[in-house]
mmCIF file of the C-alpha atoms, coordinates in Angstrom:
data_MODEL
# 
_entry.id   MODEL 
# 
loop_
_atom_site.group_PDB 
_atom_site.id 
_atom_site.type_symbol 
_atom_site.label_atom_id 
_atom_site.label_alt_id 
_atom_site.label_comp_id 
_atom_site.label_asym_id 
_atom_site.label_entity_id 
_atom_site.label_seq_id 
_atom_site.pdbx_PDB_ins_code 
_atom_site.Cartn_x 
_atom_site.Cartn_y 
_atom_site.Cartn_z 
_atom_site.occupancy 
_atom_site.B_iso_or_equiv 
_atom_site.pdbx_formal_charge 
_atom_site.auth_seq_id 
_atom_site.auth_comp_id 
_atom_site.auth_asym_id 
_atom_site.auth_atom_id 
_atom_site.pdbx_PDB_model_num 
ATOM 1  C CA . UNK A 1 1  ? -8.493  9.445  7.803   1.00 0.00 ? 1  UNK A CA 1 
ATOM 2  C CA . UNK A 1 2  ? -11.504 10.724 5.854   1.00 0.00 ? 2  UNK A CA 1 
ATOM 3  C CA . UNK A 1 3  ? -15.061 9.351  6.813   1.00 0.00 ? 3  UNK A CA 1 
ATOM 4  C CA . UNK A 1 4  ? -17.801 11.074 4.415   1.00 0.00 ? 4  UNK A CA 1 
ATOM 5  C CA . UNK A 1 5  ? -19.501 13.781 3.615   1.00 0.00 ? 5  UNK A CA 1 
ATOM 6  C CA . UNK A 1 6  ? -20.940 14.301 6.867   1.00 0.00 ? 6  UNK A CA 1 
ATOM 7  C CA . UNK A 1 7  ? -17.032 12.778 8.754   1.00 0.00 ? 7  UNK A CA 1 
ATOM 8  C CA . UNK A 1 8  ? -18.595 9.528  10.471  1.00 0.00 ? 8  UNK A CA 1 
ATOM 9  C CA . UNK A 1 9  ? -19.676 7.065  8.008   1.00 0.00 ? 9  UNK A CA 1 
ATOM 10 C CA . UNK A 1 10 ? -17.949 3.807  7.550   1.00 0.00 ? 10 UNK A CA 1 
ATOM 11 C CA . UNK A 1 11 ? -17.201 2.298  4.401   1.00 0.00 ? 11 UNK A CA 1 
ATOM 12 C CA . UNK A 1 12 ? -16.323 5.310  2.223   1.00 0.00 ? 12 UNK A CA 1 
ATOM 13 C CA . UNK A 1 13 ? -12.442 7.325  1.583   1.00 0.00 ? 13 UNK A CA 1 
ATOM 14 C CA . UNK A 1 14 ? -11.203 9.688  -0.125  1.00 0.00 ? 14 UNK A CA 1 
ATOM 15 C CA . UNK A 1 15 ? -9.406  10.544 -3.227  1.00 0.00 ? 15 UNK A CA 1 
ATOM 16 C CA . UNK A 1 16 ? -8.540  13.079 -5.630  1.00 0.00 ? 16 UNK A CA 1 
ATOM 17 C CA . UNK A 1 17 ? -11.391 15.264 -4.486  1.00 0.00 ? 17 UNK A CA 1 
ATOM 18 C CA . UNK A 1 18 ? -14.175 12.623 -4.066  1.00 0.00 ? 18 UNK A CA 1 
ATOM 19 C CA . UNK A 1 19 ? -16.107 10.261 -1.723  1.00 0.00 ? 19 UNK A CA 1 
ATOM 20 C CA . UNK A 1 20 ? -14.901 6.386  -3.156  1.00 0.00 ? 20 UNK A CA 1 
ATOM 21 C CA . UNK A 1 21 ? -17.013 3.737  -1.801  1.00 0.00 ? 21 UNK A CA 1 
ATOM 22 C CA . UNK A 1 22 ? -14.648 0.758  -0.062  1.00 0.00 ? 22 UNK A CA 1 
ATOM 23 C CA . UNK A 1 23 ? -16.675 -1.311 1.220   1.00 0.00 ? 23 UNK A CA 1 
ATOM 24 C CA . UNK A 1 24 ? -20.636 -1.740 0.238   1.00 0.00 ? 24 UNK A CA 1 
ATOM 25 C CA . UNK A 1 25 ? -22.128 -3.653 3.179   1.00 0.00 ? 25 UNK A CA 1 
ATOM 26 C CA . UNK A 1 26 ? -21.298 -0.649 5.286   1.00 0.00 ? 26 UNK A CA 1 
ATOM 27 C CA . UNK A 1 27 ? -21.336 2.517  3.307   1.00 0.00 ? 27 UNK A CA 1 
ATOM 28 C CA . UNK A 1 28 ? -24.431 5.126  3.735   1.00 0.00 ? 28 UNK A CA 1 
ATOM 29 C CA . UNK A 1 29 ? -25.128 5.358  -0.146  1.00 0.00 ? 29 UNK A CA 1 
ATOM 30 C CA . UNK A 1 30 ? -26.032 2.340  -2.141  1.00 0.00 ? 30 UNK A CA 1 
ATOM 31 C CA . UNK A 1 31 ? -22.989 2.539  -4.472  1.00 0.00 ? 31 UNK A CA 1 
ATOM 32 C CA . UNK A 1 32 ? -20.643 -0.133 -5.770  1.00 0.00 ? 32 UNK A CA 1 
ATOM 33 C CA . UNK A 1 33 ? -17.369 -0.421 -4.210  1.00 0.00 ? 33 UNK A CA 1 
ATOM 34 C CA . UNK A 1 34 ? -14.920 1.972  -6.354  1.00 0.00 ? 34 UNK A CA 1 
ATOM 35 C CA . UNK A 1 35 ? -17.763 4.273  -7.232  1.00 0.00 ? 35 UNK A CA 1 
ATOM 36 C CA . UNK A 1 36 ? -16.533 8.281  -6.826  1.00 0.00 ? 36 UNK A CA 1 
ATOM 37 C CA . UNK A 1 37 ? -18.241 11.262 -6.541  1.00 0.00 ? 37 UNK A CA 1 
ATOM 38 C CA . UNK A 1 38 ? -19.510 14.226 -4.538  1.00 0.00 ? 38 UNK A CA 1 
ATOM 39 C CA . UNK A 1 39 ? -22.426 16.603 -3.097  1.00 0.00 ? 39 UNK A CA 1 
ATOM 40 C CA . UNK A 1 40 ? -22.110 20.045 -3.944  1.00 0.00 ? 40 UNK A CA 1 
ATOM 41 C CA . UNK A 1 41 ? -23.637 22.997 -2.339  1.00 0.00 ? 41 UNK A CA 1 
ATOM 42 C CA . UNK A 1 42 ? -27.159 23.746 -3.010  1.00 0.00 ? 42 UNK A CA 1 
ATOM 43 C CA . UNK A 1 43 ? -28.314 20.683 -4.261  1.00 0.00 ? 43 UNK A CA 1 
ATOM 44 C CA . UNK A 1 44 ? -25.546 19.627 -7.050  1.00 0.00 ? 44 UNK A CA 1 
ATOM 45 C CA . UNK A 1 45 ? -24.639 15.917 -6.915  1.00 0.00 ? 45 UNK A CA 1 
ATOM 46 C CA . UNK A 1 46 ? -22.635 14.057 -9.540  1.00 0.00 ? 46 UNK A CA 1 
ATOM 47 C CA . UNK A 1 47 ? -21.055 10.227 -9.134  1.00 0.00 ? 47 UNK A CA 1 
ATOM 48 C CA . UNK A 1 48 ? -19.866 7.599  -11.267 1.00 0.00 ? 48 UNK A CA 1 
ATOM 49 C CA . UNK A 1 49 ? -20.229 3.915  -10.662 1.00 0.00 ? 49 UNK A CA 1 
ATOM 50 C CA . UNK A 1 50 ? -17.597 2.041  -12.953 1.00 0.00 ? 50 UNK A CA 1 
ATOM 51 C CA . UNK A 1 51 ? -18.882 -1.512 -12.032 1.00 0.00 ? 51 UNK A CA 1 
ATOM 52 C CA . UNK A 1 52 ? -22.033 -0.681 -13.487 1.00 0.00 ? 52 UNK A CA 1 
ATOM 53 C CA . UNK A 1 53 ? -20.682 1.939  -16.056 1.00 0.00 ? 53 UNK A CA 1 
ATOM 54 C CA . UNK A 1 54 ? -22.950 4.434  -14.704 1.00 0.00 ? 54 UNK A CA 1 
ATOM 55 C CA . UNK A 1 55 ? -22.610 8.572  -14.074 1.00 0.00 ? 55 UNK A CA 1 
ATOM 56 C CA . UNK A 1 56 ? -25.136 10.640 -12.859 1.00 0.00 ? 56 UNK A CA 1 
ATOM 57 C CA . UNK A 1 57 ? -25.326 14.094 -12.119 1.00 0.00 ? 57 UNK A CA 1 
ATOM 58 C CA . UNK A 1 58 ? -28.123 16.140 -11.004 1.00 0.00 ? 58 UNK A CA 1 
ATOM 59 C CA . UNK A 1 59 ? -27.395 20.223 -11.113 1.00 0.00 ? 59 UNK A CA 1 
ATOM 60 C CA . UNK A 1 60 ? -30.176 22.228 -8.964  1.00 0.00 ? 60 UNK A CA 1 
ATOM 61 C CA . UNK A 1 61 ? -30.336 24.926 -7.256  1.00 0.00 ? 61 UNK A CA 1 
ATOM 62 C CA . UNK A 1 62 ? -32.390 23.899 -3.737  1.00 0.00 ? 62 UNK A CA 1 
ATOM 63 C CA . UNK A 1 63 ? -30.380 22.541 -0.988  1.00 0.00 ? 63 UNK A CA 1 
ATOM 64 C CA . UNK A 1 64 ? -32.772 19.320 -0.334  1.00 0.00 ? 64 UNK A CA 1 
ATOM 65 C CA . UNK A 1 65 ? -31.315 16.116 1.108   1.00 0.00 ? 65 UNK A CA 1 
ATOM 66 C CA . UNK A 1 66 ? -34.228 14.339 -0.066  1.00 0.00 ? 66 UNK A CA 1 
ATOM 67 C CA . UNK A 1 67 ? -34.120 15.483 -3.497  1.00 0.00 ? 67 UNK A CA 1 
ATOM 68 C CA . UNK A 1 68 ? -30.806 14.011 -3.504  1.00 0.00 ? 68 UNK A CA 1 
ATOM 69 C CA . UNK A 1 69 ? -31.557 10.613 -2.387  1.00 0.00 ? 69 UNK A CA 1 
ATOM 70 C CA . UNK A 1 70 ? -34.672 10.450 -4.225  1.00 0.00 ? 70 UNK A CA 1 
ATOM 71 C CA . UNK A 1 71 ? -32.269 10.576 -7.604  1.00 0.00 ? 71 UNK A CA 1 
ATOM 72 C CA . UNK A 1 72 ? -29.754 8.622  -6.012  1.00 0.00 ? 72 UNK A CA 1 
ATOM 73 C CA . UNK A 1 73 ? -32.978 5.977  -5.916  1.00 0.00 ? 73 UNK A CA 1 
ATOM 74 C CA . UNK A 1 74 ? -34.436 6.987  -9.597  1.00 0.00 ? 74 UNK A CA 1 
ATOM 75 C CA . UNK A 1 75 ? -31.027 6.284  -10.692 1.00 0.00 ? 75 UNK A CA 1 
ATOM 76 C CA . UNK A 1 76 ? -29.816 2.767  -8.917  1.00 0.00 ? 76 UNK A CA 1 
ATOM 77 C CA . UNK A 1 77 ? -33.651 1.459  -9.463  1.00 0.00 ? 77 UNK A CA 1 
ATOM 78 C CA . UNK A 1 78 ? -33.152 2.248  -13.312 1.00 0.00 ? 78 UNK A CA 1 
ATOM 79 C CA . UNK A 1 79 ? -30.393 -0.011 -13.692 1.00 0.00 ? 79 UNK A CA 1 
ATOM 80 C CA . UNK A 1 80 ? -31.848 -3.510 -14.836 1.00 0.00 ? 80 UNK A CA 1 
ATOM 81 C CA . UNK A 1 81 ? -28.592 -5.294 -14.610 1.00 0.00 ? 81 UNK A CA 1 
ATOM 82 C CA . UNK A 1 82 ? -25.045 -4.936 -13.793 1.00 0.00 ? 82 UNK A CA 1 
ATOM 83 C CA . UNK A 1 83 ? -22.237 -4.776 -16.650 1.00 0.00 ? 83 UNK A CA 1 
ATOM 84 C CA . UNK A 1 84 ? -20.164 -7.252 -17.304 1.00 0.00 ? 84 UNK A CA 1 
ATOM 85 C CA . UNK A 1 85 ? -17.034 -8.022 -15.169 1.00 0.00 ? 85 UNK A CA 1 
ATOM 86 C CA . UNK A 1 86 ? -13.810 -6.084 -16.839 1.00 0.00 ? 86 UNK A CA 1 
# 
């Protein structure tokens, strides 16, 4: 029913006011399956990644698509290793 952000990506749904991640291999954004979150106007992004018990939010006020993937990419690259299975 819901396909992203932009309505035609694969591998994402919906749910209590977020993009979730379903399946990895296909989704746009690098995020682990279950991961949640959302872009917000002018720049705001915010998601939280429970398989690696990660959140990240960035709060700006410059609509930039690239400013938003390069955190996305400061963010996954600072992880050094996944958590621990739950």
């Amino acid at each position: 029913m819901y396909r992203g952000f932009r309505g035609d990506e694969d591998g994402v749904g919906f749910g209590l006011a977020v993009e979730v991640t379903l399946e990895e291999s296909v989704a746009v954004l690098r995020r682990s399956v279950g991961s949640a979150g959302w872009n917000g106007a002018f720049g705001t992004i915010s998601w939280h990644d429970p398989r690696e018990g990660l959140v990240a939010v960035l709060m700006v006020q410059q609509s930039s698509a690239p400013l938003r993937a390069d955190f996305a990419n400061a963010v996954l690259q600072a992880v050094t290793e996944s958590a621990p299975a739950r």
